[in-house]
C-alpha positions as CSV (number, residue, x, y, z in Angstrom):
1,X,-116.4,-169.6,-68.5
2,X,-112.6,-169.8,-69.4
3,X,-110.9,-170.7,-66.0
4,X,-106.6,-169.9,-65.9
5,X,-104.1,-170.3,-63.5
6,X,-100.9,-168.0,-63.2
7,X,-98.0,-168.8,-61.1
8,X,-95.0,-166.0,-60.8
9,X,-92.1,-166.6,-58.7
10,X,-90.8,-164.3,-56.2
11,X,-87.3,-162.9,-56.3
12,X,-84.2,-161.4,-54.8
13,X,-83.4,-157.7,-56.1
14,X,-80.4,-155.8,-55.7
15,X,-77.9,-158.5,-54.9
16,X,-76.1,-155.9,-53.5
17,X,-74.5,-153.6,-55.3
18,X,-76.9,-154.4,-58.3
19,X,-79.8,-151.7,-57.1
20,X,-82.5,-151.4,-59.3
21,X,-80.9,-153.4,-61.9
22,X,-80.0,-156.9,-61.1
23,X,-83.0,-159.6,-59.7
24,X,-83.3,-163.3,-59.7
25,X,-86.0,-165.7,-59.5
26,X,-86.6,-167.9,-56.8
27,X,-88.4,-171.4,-56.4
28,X,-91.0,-169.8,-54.4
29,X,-94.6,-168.9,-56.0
30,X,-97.5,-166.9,-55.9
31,X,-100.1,-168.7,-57.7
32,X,-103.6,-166.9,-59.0
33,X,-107.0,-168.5,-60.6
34,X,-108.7,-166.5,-62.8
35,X,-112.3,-167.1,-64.1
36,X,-114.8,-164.2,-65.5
37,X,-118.0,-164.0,-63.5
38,X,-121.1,-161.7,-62.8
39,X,-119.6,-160.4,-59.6
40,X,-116.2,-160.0,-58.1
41,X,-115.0,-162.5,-56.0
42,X,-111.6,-163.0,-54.1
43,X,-111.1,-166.4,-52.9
44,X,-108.3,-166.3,-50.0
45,X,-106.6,-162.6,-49.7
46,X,-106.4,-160.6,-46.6
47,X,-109.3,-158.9,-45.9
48,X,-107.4,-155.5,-47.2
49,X,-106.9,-156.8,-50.3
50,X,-109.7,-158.7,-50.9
51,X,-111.4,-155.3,-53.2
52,X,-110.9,-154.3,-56.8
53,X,-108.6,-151.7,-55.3
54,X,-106.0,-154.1,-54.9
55,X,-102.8,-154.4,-57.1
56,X,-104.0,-157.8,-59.1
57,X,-107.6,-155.9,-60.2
58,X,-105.3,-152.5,-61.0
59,X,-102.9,-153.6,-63.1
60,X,-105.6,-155.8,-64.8
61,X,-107.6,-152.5,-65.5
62,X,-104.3,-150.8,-67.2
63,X,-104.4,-153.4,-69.9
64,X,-108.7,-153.1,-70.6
65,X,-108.1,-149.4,-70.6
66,X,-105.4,-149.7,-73.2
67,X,-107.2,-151.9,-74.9
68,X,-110.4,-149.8,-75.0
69,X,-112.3,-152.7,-73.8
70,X,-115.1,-152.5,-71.1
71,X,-113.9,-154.8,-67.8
72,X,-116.0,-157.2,-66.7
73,X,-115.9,-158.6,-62.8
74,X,-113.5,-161.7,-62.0
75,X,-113.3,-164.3,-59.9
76,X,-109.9,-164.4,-58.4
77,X,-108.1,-166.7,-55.9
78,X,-104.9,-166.7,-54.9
79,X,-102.3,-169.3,-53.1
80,X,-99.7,-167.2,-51.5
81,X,-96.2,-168.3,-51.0
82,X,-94.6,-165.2,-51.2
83,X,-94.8,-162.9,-48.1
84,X,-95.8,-159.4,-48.4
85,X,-94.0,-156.5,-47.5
86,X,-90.4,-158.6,-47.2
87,X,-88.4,-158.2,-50.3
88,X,-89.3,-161.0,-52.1
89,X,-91.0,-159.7,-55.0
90,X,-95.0,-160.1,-53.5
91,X,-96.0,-156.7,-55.4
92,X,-94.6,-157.5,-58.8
93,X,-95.9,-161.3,-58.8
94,X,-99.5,-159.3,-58.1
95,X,-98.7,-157.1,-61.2
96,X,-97.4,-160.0,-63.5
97,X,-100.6,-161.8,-62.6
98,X,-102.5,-159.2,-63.5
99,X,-101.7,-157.9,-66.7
100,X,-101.0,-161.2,-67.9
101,X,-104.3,-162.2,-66.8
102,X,-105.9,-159.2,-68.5
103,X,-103.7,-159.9,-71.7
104,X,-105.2,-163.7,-72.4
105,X,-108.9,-162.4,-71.7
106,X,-108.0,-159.6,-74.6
107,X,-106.8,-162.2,-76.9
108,X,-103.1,-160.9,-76.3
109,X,-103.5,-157.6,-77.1
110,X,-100.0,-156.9,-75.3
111,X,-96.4,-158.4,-76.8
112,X,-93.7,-159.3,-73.9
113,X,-92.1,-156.6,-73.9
114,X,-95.0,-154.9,-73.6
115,X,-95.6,-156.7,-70.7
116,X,-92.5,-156.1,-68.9
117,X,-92.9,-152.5,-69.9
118,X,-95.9,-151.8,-68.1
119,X,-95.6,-154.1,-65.3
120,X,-92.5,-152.1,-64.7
121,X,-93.9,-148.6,-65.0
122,X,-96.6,-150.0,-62.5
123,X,-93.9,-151.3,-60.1
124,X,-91.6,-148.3,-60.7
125,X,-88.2,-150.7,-61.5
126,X,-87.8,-153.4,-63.8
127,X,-85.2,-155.6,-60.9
128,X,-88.4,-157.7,-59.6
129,X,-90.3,-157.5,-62.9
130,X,-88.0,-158.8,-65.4
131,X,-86.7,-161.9,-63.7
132,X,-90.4,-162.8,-62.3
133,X,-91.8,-163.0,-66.0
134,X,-88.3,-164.5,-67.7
135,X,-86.9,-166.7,-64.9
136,X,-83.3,-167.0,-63.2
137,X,-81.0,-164.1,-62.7
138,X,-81.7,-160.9,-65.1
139,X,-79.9,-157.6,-65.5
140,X,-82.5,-154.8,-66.5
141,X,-82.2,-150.8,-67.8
142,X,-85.2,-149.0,-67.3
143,X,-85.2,-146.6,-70.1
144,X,-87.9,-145.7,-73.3
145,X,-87.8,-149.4,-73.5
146,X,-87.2,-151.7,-70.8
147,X,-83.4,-153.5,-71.7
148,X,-83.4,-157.0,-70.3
149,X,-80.6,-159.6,-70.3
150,X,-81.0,-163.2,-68.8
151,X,-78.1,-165.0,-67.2
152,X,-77.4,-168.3,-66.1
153,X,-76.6,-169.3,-62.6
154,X,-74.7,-172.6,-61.4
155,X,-77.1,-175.5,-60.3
156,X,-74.8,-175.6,-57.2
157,X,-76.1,-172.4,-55.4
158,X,-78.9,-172.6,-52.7
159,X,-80.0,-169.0,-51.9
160,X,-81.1,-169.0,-48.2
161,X,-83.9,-166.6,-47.3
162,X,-83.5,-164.9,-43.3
163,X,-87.6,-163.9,-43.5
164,X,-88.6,-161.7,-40.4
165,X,-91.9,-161.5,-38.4
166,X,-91.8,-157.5,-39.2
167,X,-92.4,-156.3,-42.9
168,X,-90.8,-153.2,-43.6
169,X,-92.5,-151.1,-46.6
170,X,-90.4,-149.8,-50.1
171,X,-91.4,-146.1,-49.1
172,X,-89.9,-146.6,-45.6
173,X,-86.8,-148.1,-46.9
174,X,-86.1,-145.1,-49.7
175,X,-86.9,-142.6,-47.6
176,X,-84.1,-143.4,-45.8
177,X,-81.6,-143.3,-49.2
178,X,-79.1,-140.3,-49.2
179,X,-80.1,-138.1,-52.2
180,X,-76.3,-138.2,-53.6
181,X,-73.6,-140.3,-54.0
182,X,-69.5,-140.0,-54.7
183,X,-68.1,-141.1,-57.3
184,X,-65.8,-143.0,-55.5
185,X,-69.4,-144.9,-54.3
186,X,-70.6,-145.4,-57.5
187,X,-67.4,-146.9,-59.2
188,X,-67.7,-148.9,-56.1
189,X,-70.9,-150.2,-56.6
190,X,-70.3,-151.0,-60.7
191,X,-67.2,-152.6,-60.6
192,X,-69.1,-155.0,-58.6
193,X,-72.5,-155.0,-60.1
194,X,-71.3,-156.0,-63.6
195,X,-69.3,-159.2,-62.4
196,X,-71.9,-160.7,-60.7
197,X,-73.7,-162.5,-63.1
198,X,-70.4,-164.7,-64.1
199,X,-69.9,-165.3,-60.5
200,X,-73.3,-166.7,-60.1
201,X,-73.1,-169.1,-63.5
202,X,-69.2,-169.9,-62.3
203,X,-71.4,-170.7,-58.4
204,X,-68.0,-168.5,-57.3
205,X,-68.8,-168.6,-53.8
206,X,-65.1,-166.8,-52.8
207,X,-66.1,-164.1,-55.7
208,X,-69.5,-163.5,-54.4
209,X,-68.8,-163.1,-51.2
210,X,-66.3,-160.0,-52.5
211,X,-68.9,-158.5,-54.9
212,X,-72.0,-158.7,-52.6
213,X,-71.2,-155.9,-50.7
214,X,-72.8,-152.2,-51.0
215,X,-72.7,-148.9,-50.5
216,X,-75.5,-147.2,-52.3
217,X,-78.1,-148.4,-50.1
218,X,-77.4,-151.3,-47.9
219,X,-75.7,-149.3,-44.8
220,X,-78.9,-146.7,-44.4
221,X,-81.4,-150.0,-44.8
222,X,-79.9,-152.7,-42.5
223,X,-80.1,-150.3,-39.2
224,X,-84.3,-150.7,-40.0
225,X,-84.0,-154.1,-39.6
226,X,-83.6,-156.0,-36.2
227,X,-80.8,-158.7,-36.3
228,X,-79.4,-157.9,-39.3
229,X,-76.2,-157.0,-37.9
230,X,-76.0,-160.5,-35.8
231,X,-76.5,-162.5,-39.4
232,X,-74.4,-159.9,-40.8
233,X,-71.4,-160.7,-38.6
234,X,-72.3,-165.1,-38.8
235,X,-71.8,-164.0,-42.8
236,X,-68.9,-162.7,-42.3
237,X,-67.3,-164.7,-39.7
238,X,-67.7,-167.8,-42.5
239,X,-67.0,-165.6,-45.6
240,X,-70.8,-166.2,-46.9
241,X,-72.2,-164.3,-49.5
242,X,-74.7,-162.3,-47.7
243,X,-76.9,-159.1,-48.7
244,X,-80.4,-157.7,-48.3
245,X,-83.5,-158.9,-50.2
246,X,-84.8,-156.6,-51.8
247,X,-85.0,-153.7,-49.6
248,X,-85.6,-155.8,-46.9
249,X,-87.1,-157.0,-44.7
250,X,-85.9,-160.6,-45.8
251,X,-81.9,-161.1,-45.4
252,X,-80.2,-163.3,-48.6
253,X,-77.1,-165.9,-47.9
254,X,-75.7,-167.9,-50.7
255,X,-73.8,-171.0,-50.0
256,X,-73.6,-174.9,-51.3
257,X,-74.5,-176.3,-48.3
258,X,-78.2,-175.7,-46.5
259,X,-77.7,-173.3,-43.5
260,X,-81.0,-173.7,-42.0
261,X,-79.3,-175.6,-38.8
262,X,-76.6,-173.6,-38.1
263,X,-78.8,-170.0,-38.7
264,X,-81.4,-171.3,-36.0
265,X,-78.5,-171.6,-33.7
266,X,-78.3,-167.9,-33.5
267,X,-79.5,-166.0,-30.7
268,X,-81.8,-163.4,-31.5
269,X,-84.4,-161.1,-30.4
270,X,-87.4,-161.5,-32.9
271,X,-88.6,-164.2,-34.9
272,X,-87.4,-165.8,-37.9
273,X,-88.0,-168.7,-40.3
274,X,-85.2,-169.6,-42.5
275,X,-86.3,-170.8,-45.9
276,X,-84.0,-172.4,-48.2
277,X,-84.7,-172.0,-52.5
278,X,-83.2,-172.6,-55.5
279,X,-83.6,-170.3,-58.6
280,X,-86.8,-170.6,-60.8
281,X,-85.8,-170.7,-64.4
282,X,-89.2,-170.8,-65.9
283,X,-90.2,-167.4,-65.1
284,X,-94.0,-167.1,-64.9
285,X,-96.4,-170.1,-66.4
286,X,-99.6,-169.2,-67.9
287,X,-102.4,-172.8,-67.6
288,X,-105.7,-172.7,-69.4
289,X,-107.9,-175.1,-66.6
């Protein structure tokens, strides 16, 4: 039986002003062994997901279906970095790993952008799925066909995740979105949007700290999260990049310099751990074992 290993990063969407469209890949990994069997197996996921109605076995199915091709059962284990339900990506690296598992087993039935395609239709936005297959930061249009770009960042930039004991669900968070927007919002939003990625390959901590800052959905999200106004105002204070994960729960600070002693300084009233990354550039790896 032909035994692979899949490892997808997690990532940082939004940046900001950048909703839906901007996402970068981050040094952190969920990894996934896959191995055709007689039965299904699921070697350490929760006990919820630990069924073929989880989001690996689904998006797996999309690409036999496609294909035309009878499924047969999988052994699948997983080594889980990436923490579900926090704005870091979990859900698309559980897509990726699926399709792309599917994909090799189907003698590659499916091109890249194919890949990225349906991941994203699966996902519903391209901003975690395009940098978590390509690597590093990438700007994405979700159209007939899925428009990617890749960018650079500067080696110099450490991207400091603020990761909460409380997850806080995608519905939750857009439920809270207002149905419209100004004009005067949007142009905010763009003018900033479109110079981030030179900021981030320039490691322009000064013009980051200017361009992460939102008006399209940050304000109704950060009042879900507890604390986020305490590390909101230490960003500020210092002038440090700063901006939600995702749609949260995880807070994002950018810097030079590792802020994990000064954040645990803070007083607060729930938990956090502090974990500090750098940006994957490989994108996901596909192993034959």
């Amino acid at each position: 039986m032909k035994r692979i290993r899949i490892r997808v990063p997690g990532t940082t969407a939004n940046l900001g002003p950048g909703f839906d469209c901007l996402g970068l890949a981050l040094n952190i990994y969920n990894t996934f062994i896959f191995e055709e069997n007689f039965q299904w197996e699921f070697i350490n996921f929760e006990n919820k997901y630990a069924n073929e109605n989880n989001l690996v076995v689904r998006s797996m199915k999309k690409v036999y279906e496609i294909a035309k091709k009878p499924m047969r059962p999988f052994i699948i284990e997983i080594k889980e970095e990436v923490p579900i339900s926090r704005g870091l990506g979990s859900s698309a690296t559980c897509i990726i790993a699926g399709i792309m598992a599917a994909n090799f087993f189907l003698d590659e039935v499916l091109s890249l952008d194919d890949i990225i395609k349906l991941a994203t239709e699966i996902e519903g936005h391209p901003d975690n799925i395009a940098p978590a297959i390509l690597g590093s930061l990438v700007s994405s249009v979700n159209s007939e066909s899925i428009i990617t770009v890749k960018h650079d960042i500067s080696s110099n930039l450490l991207f400091t995740a603020l990761i909460p004991d409380f997850a806080l669900s995608t519905k939750e968070a857009r439920e809270v979105l207002p149905q419209e927007l100004s004009y005067h919002k949007a142009i905010y939003n763009m003018s900033r949007a479109i110079n981030i990625p030179y900021a981030l390959k320039e490691g322009d901590l000064v013009m980051l700290y200017h361009l992460l800052t939102d008006k399209m959905h940050e304000p109704f999200r950060m009042p879900l999260i507890k604390d986020a106004s305490v590390f909101q105002e230490f960003a500020h204070e210092r002038q440090i990049p700063f901006c939600l994960s995702g749609s949260g729960s995880t807070l994002l600070m950018i810097s030079k310099e590792n802020l994990e002693n000064e954040l645990k300084k803070i007083d607060v009233s729930t938990k956090w751990r502090f974990v500090t990354l750098k940006p994957d550039n490989s994108g996901t790896i596909l192993e034959v074992l």
